[in-house]
N, C-alpha and C positions, 0 to 999 in steps of 0.2 A: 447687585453688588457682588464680587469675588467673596468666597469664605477666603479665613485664613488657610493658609495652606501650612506644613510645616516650615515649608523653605521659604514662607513670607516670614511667622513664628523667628528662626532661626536667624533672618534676617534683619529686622527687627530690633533681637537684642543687640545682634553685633554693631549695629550703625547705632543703637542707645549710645553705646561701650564708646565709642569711637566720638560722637557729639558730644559726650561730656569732655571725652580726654582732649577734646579741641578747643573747645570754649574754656574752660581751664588755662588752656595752653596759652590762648591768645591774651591774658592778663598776661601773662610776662613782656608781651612787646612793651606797656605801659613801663614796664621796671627798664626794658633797654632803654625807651626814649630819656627815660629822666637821669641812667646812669648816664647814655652819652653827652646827655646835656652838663651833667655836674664834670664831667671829665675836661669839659671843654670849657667851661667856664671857669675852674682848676688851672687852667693849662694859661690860658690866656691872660684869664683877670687879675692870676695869683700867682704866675708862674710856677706852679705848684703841679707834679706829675705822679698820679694812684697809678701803679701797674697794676696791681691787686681789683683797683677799678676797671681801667682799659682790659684784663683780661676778664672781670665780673662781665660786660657788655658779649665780648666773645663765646662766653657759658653759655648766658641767656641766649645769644645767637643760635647757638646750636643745638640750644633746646629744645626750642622754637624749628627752628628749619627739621631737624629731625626726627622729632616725637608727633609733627602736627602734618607727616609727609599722608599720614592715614586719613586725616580729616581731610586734606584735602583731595585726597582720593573719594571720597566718601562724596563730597561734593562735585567731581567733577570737572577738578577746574586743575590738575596737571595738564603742562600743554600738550598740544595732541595734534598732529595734522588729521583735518577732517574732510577732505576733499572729496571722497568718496562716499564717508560715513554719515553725512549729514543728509544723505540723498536716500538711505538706505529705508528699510520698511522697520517697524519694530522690533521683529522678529531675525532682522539682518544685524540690526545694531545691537543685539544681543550677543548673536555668535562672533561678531567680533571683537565686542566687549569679553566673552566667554573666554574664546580660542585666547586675545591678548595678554587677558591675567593666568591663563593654564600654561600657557607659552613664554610667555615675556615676562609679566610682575613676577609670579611665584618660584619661577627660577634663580633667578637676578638677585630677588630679596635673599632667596635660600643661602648661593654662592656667597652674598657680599656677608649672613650670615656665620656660614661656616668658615670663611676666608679670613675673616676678623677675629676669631674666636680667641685663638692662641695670642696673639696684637694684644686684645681686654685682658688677658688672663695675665699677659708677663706684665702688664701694667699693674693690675692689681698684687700680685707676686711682689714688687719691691714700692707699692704704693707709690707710684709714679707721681712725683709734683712739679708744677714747675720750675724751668731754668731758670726765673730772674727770680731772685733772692727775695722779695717781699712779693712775688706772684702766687695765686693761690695754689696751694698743696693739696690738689684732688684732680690733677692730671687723669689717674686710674678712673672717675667718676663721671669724666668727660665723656673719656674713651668706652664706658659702659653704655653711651648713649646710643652706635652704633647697635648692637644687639638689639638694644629695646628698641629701635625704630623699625627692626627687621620683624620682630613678634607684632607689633600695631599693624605692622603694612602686611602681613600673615593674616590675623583678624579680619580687617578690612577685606582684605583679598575674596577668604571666606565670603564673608555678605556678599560680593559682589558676585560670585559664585551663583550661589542660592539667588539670589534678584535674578540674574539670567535665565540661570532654568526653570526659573517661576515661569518667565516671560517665555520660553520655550514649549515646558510643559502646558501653554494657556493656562494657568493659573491665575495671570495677568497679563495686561494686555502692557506692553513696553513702554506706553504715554503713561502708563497709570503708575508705571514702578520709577518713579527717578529717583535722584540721588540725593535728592535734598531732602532736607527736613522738613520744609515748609510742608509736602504731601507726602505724609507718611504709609507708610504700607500698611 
């Protein structure tokens, strides 16, 4: 069996860090299924219309899609054309997993980062709420969610980092390092 390595160690916690803030995350679909259902059952059975609600579902939405972009990197399952990749040796599907998040993720993430900054800030600056009169007044809190989706996907990035060059350095062997939780490092 592999010892730990550092960069298994290092690994490790960051994909803990990440499993937890996913599974977390995924109760909230439960809160959008039953907001959109009471919206619509509102709407229809009562002729009755919560904006306050209809944009409660869109929070959740985006909380959901943007804080759990890291789990599902963690897993594996953004899409990905693999036409090439799938044929690849361990040790190939490393480097291009490598090269992809040093080249592509961790840039992307960085830019939509720093490009958003001043956007969060003038929002929080006049505590931005919504335009319909009974819509929730936390616009600023929405718009905080870019940032933090950019640090999770930063974290994750890391792990995925260290799993590579685990699998590079033979530390491990690429079957033995995946991304799921079920086989942990």
């Amino acid at each position: 069996m592999y010892q730990r390595s550092p960069l298994l160690r290092i690994t490790g916690f960051l994909d803990s860090f990440t499993e937890v803030t996913g599974r977390t995350l995924a109760w909230l679909n439960i809160a959008m299924v039953l907001l959109t259902f009471a919206v619509v059952v509102l709407r229809y059975a009562f002729d009755e219309a919560s904006i306050f609600m209809q944009e409660s579902v869109m929070y959740t939405h985006a909380i959901v899609f943007l804080l759990a972009s890291a789990y599902t990197l963690k897993h594996n399952e953004h899409v990905r054309v693999d036409i090439l990749y799938q044929r690849l040796s361990g040790k190939g599907k490393a480097v291009v997993d490598l090269l992809g998040t040093l080249l592509l993720l961790l840039p992307v993430v960085i830019f939509i980062l720093v490009t958003s900054w001043d956007y969060v800030v003038r929002s929080w600056r006049i505590f931005e709420t919504s335009p319909e009169t009974s819509g929730i007044p936390a616009v600023f809190l929405l718009k905080t969610l870019i940032p933090v989706m950019c640090v999770l996907m930063v974290i994750q990035a890391v792990a995925e980092v260290c799993r590579n060059l685990a699998v590079l350095v033979g530390a491990v062997p690429k079957e033995a390092a995946p991304n799921t939780e079920d086989n942990k490092l």
